[in-house]
C-alpha positions, 0 to 999 in steps of 0.5 A: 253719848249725849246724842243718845241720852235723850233718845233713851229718855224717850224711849223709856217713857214710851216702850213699857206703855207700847207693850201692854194697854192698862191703866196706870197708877201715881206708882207707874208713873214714878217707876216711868220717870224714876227711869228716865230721871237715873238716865238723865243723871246717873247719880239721881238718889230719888223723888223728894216730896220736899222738892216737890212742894217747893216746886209747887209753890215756886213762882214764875214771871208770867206775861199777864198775871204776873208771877204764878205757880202751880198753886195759881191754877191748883189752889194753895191746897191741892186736895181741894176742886172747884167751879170756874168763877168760885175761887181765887185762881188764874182765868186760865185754870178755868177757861182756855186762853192761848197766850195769842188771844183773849177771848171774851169771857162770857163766851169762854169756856168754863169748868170744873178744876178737880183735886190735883192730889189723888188722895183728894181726886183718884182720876188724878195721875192715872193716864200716863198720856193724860199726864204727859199732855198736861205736863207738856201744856202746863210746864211750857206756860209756866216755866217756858220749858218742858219739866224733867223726869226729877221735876215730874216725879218730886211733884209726884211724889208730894201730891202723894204724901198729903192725905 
């Protein structure tokens, strides 16, 4: 079974979205790892936007900067964007740099971070591959490994409660 348990995990993430091409919504992507989190644990009761702001806000050793969060790259308020350059955040939120190179930052690219939370940014959560992408990307840099359904879903869900 624990061989298993990991396969179920994956395909509940995968096989609803294989059948039907549409957009998602924050509540899809909930429904998704709602799923997979009552998988990985039979006695999992639901998101909490608490876990999930304490998530956010939970700091992690990074090789650099020290340690950071979520709220490192995404502001201290979600609800708010920003231009590269224009706000107290990790060079990496607004340039890409890989952990083996450090390219000059005048050649380095440099963007626009929109509002994490939907409320503020309604492109946000609305791509589960999107979604996934990023979560793989940001969880591995930050926490060292992938984030679990639970994790995703608390995130989630806070990001949803602020208006």
């Amino acid at each position: 079974m624990a061989i298993l348990r990991p396969l179920m995990v994956a395909w509940l993430l995968v096989a609803p979205h294989a059948l039907v091409a549409r957009a998602d919504t924050p509540a899809d992507l909930l429904a998704r790892y709602d799923a997979a989190a009552r998988v990985e644990d039979p006695s999992f009761g639901g998101f909490s936007a608490e876990r999930g702001r304490a998530f956010y806000f939970a700091r992690h050793p990074l090789a650099g900067p020290g340690d950071a969060s979520c709220s490192s790259c995404h502001l201290e308020d979600p609800r708010q964007g920003f231009r590269a350059h224009r706000a107290p955040v990790l060079c990496r939120a607004c340039h890409v740099i890989n952990d083996d190179e450090h390219p000059d930052p005048e050649h380095a690219k440099k963007r626009h971070m929109g509002a994490f939370a939907p409320g503020a940014n309604p492109d946000r959560f609305n791509d589960w591959q999107r979604v996934e992408r990023y979560f793989a990307v940001n969880c591995r840099l930050l926490l060292r490994r992938a984030c679990t359904p639970r994790e995703k879903g608390d995130l989630i869900t806070w990001l949803l409660s602020l208006e």
